[in-house]
C-alpha positions, 0 to 999 in steps of 0.5 A: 710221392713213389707211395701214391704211384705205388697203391693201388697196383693194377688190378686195384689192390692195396695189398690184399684189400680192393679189387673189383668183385661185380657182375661181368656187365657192371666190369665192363663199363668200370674198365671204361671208367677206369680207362678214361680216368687213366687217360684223362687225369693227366691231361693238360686240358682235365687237369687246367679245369679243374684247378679253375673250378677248385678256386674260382666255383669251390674257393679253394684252398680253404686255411688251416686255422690254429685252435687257440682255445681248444689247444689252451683248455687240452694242451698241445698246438690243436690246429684245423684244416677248415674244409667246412669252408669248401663250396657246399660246406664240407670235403665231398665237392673235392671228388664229386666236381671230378667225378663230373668233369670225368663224366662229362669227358666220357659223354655221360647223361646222368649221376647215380650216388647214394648219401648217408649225411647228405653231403655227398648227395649235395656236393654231387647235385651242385656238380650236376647242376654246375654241368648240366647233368641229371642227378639221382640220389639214394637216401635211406628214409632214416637219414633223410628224416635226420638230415632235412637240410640236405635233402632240401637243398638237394631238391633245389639243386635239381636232384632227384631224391630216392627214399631206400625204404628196405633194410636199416634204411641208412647208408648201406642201403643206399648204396644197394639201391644206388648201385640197382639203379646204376646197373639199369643203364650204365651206359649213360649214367654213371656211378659216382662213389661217394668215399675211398670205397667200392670197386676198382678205380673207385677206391683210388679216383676219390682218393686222388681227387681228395688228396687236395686236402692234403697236399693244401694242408701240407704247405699251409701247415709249414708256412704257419710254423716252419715244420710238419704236423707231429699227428694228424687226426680225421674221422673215418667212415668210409673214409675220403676225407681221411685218406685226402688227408692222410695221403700227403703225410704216409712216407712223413714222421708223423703219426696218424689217427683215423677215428671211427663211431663208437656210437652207443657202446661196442656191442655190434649194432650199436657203432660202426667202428670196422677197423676197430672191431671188424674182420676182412671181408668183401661188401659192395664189390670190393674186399675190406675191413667188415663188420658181419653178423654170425651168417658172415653178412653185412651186419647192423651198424650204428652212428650218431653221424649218419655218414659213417654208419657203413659197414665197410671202410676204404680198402687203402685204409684197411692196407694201412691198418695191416702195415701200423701206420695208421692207428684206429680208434673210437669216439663214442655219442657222448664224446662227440657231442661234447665236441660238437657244442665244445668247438662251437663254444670255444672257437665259433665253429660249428662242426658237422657230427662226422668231424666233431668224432676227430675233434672228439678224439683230438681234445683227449690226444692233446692232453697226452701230447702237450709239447706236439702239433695236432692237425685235425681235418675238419671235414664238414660244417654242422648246419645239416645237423642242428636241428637234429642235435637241439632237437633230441639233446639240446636240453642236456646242453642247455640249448633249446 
């Protein structure tokens, strides 16, 4: 595990990405959280907790299945990591149950975050409820028209919900507003990141608290089959589930493919495809791969999933970009909802849109790759997305 010990360096760098770029206020109580995070992560007692709450309260490990249909329609050995599974329905509660327990140790009154699917705004209003904490969550009014679900359980939670009504009115816009919101009081709040994103020791925490997937994934996987996965596949927005993934496997042979929106078409504003299109840049107090328009800012994104339309990625993923050892690709709308109905037909599970882009790209890996294993990271479940998706193109599919 020298690769983990090794990435972020001090200053919270993965190679030339990272970093911490933020008001000297705002520094000041990351410093801290990043202090506590060192000093207590490794704690018997920290770490005693939180095993009990990932299997008593998140029903942790969630199994790795092997996808006997899909694999006998593409070709090759298409296995799932189930994390539709996890407690609230998708990977988020991996970090946000941390991201709490942290917060409670620091003495911490109130949870900030922004969501896009509303996944992260439910896995961190259960953490808030299971603490006894307030929760506020920051939500852009398009998403919260498409993800009605989640907003709902989001409210029964306890959370209170913020409409972002400026910009796009989507995820980069709640995240603006949740971090306005966070520099009010940071003292007794705290910012609760939803992805590998944002600044230093944000990008690195979730990463950590996530590479539960992994290493679960790693052991199941070998006790299936006597051997290790030939490539891995998971979608990729800012990018959590990917890296909590991703990050048991780096130093393995194997490859690696993380799976980005290409939405409409490749013509900016139409996708969120950052690592395919994009250029280093910094957004959100922190340096990355970015999608920027003529002006060099932040530039219009699009997904049919709306928690990867950010125009930013994790800085660990950019790294990994630089170095080859994770390629980036695209799956379009069409290609992900043929996924989404595909794997709900074929195997009777319904994926959120997020994760149907990884089985998207995963069903057209197994047909190059017959002889090989593909472990897909199934990061979410689709319930938040049905009625969306029967709603504007069920008819296309014969559903209505």
């Amino acid at each position: 595990m020298g690769y983990i010990k090794n990435h972020p360096n001090e200053q919270g760098h993965f190679g030339e990405y990272g970093g911490s770029f933020i008001p000297p206020q705002l520094q000041t109580e990351m410093d801290k959280i990043t202090d506590a995070y060192y000093a207590i992560s490794k704690s018997h007692e920290f770490i005693t907790e939180l095993r009990s709450i990932r299997k008593h309260f998140q029903g942790r490990p969630t199994p790795v299945y092997f996808a006997k249909g899909l694999s006998e329609k593409y070709g090759g050995r298409i296995y799932l990591k189930r994390e539709d599974l996890n407690h609230t329905g998708a990977h988020k509660l991996n970090h946000c149950m941390g991201e709490a327990l942290l917060a409670k140790y620091m003495g911490k009154k109130k949870l900030i975050a922004e969501t896009g699917a509303g996944q992260h705004g439910v896995a961190l209003a259960t953490a808030a409820a299971y603490f006894g904490l307030e929760c506020e969550i920051h939500m852009g009014e398009v998403d919260i028209a498409k993800e009605h679900p989640n907003v709902v359980r989001m409210k029964i939670l306890g959370a209170k919900v913020i409409p972002v009504t400026f910009g796009l009115k989507t995820l980069k816009e709640a995240v603006d507003s949740a971090f306005d919101a966070y520099l009010k009081d940071p003292v007794n709040s705290i910012y609760c990141i939803g992805s590998v994103v944002g600044p230093h020791p944000f990008p690195m925490m979730v990463r950590d608290f996530q590479q539960v997937i992994g290493v679960e994934a790693k052991e199941q996987f070998h006790a299936m089959t006597g051997d290790q996965p030939d490539n891995l596949v998971a979608c990729v927005g800012g990018g959590s589930n990917a890296m909590g993934l991703f990050s048991a496997f780096i130093e393995d042979q194997c490859d690696i493919y993380g799976v980005e929106p290409g939405g409409r078409s490749l013509n900016l504003g139409d996708h969120a495809a950052t690592m395919t299109l994009g250029t280093p840049g910094t957004i959100h107090g922190f340096k990355c791969y970015t999608l920027q328009d003529e002006q060099g800012e932040p530039a219009p994104v699009y997904s049919i999933a709306s928690g990867l339309d950010y125009p930013g990625v994790g800085p660990e993923h950019s790294m990994l970009k630089d170095q080859g050892r994770v390629q980036y690709v695209t799956a379009n709308d069409k290609e992900t909802l043929d996924a989404f109905f595909e794997l709900s037909k074929v195997e009777g599970i319904i994926p959120a849109l997020e994760s149907a882009h990884a089985v998207a790209f995963a069903c057209k890996l197994a047909q190059e790759k017959k002889r090989e294993s593909i472990l897909v990271n199934l990061s979410g479940r689709g319930d938040k997305d049905i009625d969306f998706v029967v709603e504007n193109y069920g008819a296309e599919y014969g559903v209505s």
